[in-house]
PDB file of N, CA, C and O in Angstrom:
ATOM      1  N   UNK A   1      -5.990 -39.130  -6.103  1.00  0.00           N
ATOM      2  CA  UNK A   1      -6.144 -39.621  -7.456  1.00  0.00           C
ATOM      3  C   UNK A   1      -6.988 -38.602  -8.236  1.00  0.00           C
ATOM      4  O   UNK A   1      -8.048 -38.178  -7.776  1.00  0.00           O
ATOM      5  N   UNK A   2      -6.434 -38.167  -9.578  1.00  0.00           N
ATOM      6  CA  UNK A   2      -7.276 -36.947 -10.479  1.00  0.00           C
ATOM      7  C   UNK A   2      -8.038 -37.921 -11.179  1.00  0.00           C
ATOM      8  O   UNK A   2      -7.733 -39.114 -11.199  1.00  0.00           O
ATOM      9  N   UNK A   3      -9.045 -37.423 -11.766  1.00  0.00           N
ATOM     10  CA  UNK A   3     -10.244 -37.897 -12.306  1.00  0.00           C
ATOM     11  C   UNK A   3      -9.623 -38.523 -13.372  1.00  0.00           C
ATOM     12  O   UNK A   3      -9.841 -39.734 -13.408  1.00  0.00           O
ATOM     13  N   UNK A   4      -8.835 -38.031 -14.357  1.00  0.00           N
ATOM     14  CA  UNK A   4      -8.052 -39.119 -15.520  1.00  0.00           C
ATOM     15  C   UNK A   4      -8.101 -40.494 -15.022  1.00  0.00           C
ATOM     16  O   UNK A   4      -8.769 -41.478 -15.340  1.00  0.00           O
ATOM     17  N   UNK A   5      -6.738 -40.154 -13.704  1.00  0.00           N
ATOM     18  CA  UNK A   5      -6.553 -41.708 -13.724  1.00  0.00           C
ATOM     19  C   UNK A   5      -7.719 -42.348 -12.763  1.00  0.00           C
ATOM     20  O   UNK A   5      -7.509 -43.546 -12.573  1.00  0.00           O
ATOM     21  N   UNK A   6      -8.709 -41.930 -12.212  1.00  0.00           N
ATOM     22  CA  UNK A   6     -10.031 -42.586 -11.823  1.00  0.00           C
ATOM     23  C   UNK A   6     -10.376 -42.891 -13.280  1.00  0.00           C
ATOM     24  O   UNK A   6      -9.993 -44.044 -13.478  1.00  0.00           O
ATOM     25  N   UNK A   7     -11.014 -42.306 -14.578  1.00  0.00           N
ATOM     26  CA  UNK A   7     -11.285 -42.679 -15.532  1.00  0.00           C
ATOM     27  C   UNK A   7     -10.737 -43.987 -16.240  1.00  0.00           C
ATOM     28  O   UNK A   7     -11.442 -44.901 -16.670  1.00  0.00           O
ATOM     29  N   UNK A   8      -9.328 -43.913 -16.284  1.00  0.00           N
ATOM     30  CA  UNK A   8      -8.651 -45.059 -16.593  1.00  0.00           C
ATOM     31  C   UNK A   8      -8.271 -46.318 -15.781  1.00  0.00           C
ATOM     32  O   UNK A   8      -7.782 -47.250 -16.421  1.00  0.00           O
ATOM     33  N   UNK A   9      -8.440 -46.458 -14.427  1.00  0.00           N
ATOM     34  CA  UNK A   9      -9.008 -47.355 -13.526  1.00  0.00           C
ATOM     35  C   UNK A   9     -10.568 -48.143 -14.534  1.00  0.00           C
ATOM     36  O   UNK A   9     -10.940 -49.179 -15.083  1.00  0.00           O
ATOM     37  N   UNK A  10     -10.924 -46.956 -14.266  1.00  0.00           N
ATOM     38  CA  UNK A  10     -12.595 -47.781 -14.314  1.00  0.00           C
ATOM     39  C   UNK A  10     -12.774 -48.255 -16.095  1.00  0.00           C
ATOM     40  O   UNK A  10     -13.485 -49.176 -16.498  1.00  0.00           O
ATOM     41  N   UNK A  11     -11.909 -47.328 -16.962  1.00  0.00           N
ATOM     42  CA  UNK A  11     -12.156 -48.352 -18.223  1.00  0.00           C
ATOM     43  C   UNK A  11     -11.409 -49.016 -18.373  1.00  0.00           C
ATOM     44  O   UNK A  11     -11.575 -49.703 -19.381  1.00  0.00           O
ATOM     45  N   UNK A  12      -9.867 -49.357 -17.401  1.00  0.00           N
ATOM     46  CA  UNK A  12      -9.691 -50.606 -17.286  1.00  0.00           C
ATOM     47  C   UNK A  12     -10.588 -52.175 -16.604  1.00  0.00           C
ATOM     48  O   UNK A  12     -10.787 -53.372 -16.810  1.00  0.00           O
ATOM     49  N   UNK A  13     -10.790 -51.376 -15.965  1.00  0.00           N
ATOM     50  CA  UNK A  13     -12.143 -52.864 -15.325  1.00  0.00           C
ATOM     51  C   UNK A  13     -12.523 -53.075 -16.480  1.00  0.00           C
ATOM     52  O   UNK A  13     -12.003 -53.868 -17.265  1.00  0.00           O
ATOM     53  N   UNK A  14     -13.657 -52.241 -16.722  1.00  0.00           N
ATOM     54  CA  UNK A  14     -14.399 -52.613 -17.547  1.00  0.00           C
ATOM     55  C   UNK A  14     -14.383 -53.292 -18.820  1.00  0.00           C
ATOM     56  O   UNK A  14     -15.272 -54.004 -19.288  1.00  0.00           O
ATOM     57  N   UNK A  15     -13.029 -52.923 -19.432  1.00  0.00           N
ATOM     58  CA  UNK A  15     -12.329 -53.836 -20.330  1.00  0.00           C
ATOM     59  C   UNK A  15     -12.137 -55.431 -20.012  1.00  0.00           C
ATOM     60  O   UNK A  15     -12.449 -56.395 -20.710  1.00  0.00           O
ATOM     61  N   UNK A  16     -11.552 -55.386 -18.797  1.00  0.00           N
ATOM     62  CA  UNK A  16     -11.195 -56.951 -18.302  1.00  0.00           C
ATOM     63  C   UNK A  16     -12.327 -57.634 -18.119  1.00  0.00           C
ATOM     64  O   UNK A  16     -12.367 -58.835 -18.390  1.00  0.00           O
ATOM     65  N   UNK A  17     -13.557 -56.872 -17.567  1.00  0.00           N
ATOM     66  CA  UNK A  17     -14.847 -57.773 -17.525  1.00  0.00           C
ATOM     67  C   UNK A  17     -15.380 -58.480 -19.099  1.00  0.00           C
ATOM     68  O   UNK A  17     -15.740 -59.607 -19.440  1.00  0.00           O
ATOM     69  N   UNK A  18     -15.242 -57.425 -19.664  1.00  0.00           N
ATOM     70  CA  UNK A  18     -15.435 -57.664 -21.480  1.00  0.00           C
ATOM     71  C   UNK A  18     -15.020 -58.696 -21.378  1.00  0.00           C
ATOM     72  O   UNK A  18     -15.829 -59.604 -21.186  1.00  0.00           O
ATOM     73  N   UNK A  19     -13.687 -58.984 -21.454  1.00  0.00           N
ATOM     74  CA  UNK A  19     -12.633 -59.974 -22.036  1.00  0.00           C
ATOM     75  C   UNK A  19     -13.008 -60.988 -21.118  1.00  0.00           C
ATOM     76  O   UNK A  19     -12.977 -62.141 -21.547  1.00  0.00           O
ATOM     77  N   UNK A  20     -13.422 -60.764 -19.724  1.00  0.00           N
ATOM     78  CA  UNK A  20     -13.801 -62.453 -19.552  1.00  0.00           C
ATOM     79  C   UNK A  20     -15.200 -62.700 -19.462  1.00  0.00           C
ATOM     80  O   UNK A  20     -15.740 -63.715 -19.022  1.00  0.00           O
ATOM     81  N   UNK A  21     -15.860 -61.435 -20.027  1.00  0.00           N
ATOM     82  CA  UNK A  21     -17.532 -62.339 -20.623  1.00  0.00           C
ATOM     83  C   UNK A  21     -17.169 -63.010 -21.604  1.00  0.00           C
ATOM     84  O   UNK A  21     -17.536 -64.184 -21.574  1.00  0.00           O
ATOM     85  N   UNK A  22     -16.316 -62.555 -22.852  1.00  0.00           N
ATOM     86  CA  UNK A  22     -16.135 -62.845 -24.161  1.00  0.00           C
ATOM     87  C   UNK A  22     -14.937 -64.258 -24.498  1.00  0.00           C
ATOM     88  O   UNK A  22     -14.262 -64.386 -25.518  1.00  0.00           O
ATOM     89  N   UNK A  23     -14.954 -64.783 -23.817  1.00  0.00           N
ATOM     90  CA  UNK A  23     -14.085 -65.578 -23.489  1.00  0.00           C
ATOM     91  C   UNK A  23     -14.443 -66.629 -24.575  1.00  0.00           C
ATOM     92  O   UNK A  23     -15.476 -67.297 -24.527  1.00  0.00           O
ATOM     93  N   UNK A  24     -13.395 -66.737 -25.680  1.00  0.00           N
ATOM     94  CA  UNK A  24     -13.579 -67.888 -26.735  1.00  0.00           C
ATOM     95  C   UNK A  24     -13.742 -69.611 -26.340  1.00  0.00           C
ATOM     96  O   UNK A  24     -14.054 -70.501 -27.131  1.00  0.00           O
ATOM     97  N   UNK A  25     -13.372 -69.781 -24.615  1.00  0.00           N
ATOM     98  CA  UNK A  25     -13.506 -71.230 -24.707  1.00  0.00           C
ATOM     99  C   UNK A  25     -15.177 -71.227 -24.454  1.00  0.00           C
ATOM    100  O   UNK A  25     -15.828 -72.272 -24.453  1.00  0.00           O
ATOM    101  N   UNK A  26     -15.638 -70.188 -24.287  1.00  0.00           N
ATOM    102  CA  UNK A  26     -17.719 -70.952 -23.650  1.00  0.00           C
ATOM    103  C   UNK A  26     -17.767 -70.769 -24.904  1.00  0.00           C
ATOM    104  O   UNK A  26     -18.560 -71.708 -24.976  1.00  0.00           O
ATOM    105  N   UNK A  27     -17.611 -70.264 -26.562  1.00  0.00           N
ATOM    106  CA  UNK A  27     -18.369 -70.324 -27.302  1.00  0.00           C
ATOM    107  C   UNK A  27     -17.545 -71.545 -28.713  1.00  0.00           C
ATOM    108  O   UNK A  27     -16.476 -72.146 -28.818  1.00  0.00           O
ATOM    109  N   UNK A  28     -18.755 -71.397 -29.526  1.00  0.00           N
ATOM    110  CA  UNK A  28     -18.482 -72.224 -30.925  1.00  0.00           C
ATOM    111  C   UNK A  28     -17.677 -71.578 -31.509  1.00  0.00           C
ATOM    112  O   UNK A  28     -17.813 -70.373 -31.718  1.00  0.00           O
ATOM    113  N   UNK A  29     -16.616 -72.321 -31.906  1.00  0.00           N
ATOM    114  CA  UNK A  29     -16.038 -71.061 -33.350  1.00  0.00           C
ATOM    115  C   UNK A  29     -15.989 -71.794 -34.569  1.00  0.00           C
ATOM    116  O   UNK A  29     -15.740 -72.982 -34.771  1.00  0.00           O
ATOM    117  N   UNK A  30     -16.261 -70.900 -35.314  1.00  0.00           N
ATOM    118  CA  UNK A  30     -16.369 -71.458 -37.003  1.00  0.00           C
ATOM    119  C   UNK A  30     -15.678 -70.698 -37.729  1.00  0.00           C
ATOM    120  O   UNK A  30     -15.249 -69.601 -37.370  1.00  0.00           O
ATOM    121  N   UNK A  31     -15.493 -71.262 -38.918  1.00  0.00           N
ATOM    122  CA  UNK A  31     -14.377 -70.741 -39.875  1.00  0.00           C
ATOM    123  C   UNK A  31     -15.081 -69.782 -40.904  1.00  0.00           C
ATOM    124  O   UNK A  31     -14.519 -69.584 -41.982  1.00  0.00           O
ATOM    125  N   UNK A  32     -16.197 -69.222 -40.646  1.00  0.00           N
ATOM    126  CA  UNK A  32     -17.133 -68.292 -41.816  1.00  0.00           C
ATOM    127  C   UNK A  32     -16.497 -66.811 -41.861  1.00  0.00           C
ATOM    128  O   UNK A  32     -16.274 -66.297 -40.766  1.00  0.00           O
ATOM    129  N   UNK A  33     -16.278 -66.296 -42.676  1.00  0.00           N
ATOM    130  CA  UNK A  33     -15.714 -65.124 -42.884  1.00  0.00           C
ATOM    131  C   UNK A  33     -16.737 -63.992 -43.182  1.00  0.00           C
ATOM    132  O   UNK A  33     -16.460 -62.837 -43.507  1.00  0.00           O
ATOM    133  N   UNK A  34     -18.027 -64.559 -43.004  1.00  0.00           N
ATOM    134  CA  UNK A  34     -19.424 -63.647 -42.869  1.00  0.00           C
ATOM    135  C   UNK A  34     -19.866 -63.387 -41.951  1.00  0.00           C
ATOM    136  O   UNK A  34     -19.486 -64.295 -41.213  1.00  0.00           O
ATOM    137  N   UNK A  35     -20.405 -62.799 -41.432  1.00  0.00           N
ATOM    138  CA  UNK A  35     -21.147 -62.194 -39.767  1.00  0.00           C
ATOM    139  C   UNK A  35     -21.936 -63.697 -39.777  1.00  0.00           C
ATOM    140  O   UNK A  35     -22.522 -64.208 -40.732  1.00  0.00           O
ATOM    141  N   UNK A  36     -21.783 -64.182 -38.559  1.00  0.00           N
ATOM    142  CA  UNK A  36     -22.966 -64.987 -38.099  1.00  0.00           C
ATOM    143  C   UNK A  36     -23.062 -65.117 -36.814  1.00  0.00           C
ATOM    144  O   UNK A  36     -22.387 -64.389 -36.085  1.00  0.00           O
ATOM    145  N   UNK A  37     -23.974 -66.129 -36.261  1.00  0.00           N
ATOM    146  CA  UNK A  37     -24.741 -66.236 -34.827  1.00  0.00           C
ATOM    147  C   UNK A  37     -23.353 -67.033 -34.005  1.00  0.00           C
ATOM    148  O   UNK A  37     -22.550 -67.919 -34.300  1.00  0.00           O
ATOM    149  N   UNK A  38     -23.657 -66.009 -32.644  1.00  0.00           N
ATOM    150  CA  UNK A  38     -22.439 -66.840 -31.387  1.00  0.00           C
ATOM    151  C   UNK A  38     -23.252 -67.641 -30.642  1.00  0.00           C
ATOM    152  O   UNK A  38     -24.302 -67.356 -30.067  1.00  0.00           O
ATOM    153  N   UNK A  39     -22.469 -69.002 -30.731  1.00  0.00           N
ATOM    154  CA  UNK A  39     -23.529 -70.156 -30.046  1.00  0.00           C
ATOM    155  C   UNK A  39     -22.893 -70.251 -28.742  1.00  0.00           C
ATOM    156  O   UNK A  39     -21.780 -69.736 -28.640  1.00  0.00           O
ATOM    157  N   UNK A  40     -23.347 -70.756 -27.843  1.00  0.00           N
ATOM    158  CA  UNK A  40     -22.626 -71.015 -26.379  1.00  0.00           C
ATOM    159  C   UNK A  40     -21.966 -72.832 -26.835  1.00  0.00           C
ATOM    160  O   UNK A  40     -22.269 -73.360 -27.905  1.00  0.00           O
ATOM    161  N   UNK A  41     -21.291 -73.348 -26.043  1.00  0.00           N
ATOM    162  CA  UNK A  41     -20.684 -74.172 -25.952  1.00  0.00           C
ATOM    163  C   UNK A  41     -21.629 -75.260 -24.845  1.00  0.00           C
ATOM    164  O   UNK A  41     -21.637 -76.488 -24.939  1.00  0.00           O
ATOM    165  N   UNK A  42     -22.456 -74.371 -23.721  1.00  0.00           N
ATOM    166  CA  UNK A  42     -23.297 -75.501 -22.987  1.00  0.00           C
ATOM    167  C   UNK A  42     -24.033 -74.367 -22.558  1.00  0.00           C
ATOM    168  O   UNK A  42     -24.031 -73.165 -22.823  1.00  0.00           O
ATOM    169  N   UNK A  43     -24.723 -75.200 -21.742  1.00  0.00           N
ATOM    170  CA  UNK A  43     -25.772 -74.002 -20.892  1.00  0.00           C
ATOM    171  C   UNK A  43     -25.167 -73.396 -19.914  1.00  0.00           C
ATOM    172  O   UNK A  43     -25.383 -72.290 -19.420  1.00  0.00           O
ATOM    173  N   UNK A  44     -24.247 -74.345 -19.620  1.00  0.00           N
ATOM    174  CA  UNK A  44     -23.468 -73.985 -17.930  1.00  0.00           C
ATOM    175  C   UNK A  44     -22.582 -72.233 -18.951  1.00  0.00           C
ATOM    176  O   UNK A  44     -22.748 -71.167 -18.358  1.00  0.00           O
ATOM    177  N   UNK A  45     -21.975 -72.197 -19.984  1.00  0.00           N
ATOM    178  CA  UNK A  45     -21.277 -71.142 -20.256  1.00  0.00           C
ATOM    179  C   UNK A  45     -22.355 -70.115 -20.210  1.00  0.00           C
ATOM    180  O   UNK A  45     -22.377 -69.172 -19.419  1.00  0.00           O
ATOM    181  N   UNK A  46     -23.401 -70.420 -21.279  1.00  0.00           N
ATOM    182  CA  UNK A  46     -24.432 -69.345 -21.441  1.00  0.00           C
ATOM    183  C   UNK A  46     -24.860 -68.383 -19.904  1.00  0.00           C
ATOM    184  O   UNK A  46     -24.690 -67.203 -19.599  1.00  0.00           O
ATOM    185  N   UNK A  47     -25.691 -69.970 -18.944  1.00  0.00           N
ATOM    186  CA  UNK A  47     -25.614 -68.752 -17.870  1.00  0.00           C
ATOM    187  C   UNK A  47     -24.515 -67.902 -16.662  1.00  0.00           C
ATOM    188  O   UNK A  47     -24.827 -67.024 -15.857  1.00  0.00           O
ATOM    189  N   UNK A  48     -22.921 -68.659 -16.948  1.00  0.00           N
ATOM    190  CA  UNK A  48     -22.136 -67.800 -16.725  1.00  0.00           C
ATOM    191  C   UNK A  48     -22.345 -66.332 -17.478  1.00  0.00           C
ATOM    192  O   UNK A  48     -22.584 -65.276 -16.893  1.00  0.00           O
ATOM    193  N   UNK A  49     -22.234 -66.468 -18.566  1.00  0.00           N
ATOM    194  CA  UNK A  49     -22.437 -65.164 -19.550  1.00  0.00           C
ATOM    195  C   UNK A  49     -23.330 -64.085 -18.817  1.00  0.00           C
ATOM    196  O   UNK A  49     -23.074 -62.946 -18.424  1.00  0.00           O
ATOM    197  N   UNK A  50     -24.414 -64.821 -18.778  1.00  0.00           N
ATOM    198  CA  UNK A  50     -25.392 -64.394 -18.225  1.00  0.00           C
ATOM    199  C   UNK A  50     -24.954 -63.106 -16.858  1.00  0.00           C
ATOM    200  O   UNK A  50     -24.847 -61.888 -16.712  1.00  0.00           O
ATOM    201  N   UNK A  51     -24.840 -64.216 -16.194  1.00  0.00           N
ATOM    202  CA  UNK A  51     -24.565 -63.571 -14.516  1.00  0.00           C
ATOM    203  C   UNK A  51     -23.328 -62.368 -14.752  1.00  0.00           C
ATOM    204  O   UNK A  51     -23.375 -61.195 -14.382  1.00  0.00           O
ATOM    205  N   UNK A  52     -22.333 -62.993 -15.415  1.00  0.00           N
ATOM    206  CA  UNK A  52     -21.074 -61.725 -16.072  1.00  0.00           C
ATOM    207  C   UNK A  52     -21.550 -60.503 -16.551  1.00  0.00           C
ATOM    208  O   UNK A  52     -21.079 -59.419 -16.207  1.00  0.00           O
ATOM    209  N   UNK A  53     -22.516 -60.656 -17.375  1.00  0.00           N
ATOM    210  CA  UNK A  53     -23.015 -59.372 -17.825  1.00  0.00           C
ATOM    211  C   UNK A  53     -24.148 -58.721 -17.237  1.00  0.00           C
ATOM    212  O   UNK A  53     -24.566 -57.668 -17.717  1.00  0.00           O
ATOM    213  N   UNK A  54     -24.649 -59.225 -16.298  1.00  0.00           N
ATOM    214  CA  UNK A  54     -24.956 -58.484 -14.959  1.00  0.00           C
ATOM    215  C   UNK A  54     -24.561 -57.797 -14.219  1.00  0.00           C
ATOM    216  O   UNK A  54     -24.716 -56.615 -13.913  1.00  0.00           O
ATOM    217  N   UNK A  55     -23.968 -58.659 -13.887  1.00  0.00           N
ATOM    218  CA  UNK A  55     -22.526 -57.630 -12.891  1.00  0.00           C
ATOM    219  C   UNK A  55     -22.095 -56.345 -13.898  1.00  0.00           C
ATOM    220  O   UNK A  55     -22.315 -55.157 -13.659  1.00  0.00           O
ATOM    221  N   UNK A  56     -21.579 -56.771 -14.808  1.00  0.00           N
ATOM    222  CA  UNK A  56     -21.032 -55.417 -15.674  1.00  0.00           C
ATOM    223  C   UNK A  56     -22.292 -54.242 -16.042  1.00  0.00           C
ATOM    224  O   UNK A  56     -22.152 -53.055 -16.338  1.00  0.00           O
ATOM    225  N   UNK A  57     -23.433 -54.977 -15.914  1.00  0.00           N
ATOM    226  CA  UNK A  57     -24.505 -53.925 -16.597  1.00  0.00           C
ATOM    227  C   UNK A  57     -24.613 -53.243 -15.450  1.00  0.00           C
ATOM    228  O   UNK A  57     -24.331 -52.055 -15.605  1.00  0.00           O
ATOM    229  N   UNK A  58     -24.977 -53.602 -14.125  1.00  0.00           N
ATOM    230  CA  UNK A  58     -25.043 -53.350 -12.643  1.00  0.00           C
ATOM    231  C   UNK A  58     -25.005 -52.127 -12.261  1.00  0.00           C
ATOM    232  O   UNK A  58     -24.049 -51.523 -12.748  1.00  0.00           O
ATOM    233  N   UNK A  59     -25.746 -51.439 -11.496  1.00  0.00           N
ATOM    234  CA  UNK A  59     -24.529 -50.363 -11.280  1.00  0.00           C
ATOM    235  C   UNK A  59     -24.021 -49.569  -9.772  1.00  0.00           C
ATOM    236  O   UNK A  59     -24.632 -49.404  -8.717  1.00  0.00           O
ATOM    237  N   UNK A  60     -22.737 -49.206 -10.169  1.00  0.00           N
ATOM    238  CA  UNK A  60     -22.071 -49.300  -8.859  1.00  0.00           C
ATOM    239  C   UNK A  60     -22.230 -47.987  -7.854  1.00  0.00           C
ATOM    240  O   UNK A  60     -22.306 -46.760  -7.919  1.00  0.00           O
ATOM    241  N   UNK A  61     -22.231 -49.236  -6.728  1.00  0.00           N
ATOM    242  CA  UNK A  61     -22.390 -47.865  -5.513  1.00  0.00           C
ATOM    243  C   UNK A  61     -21.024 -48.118  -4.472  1.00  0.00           C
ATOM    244  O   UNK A  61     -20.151 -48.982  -4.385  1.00  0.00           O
ATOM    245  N   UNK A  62     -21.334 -46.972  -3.813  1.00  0.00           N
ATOM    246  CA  UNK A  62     -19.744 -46.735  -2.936  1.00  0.00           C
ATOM    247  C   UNK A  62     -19.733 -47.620  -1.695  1.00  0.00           C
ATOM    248  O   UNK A  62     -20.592 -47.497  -0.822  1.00  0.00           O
ATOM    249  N   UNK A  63     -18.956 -48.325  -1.643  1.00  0.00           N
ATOM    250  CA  UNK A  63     -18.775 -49.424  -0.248  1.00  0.00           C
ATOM    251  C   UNK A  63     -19.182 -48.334   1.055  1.00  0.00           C
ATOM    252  O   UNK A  63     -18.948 -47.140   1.237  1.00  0.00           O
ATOM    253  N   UNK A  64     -19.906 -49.385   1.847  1.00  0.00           N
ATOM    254  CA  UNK A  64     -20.036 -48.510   3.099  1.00  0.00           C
ATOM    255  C   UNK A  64     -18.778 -49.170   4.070  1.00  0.00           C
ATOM    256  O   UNK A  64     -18.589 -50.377   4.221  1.00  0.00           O
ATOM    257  N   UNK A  65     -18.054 -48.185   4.623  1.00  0.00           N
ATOM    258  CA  UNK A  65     -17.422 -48.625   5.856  1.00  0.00           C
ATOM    259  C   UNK A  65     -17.933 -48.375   7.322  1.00  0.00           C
ATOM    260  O   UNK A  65     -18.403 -47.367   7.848  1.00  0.00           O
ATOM    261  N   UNK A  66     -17.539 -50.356   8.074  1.00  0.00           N
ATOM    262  CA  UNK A  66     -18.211 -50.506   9.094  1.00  0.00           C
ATOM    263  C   UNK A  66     -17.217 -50.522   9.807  1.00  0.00           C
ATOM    264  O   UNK A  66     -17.332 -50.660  11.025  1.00  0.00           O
TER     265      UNK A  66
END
């Protein structure tokens, strides 16, 4: 594998993690057409969020094989 498609592997992940931190059912949606505040939907979403963007902030090391 050339480094491109290693590159595009890994900003594919990283995309898909986005998309399921950002996931419209844990939050409020409102109809304001002005910037405003993203509310969580419960606590249980918030600290999913939470733990999701951990993992994504994280950073990765190479599996050891046993």
């Amino acid at each position: 594998m050339n480094k491109i498609e290693q590159e595009a592997i890994i900003l594919y992940s990283a995309w898909k993690m986005i998309d399921e931190m950002v996931n419209s059912a844990m939050f409020v949606i409102n109809n304001c057409t002005e910037p405003t505040q993203l509310m969580f939907k419960s606590g249980q979403n918030s600290r999913l969020f939470i733990i999701l963007l951990g993992d994504f902030l994280s950073q990765v090391r190479p599996c050891r094989r046993i």
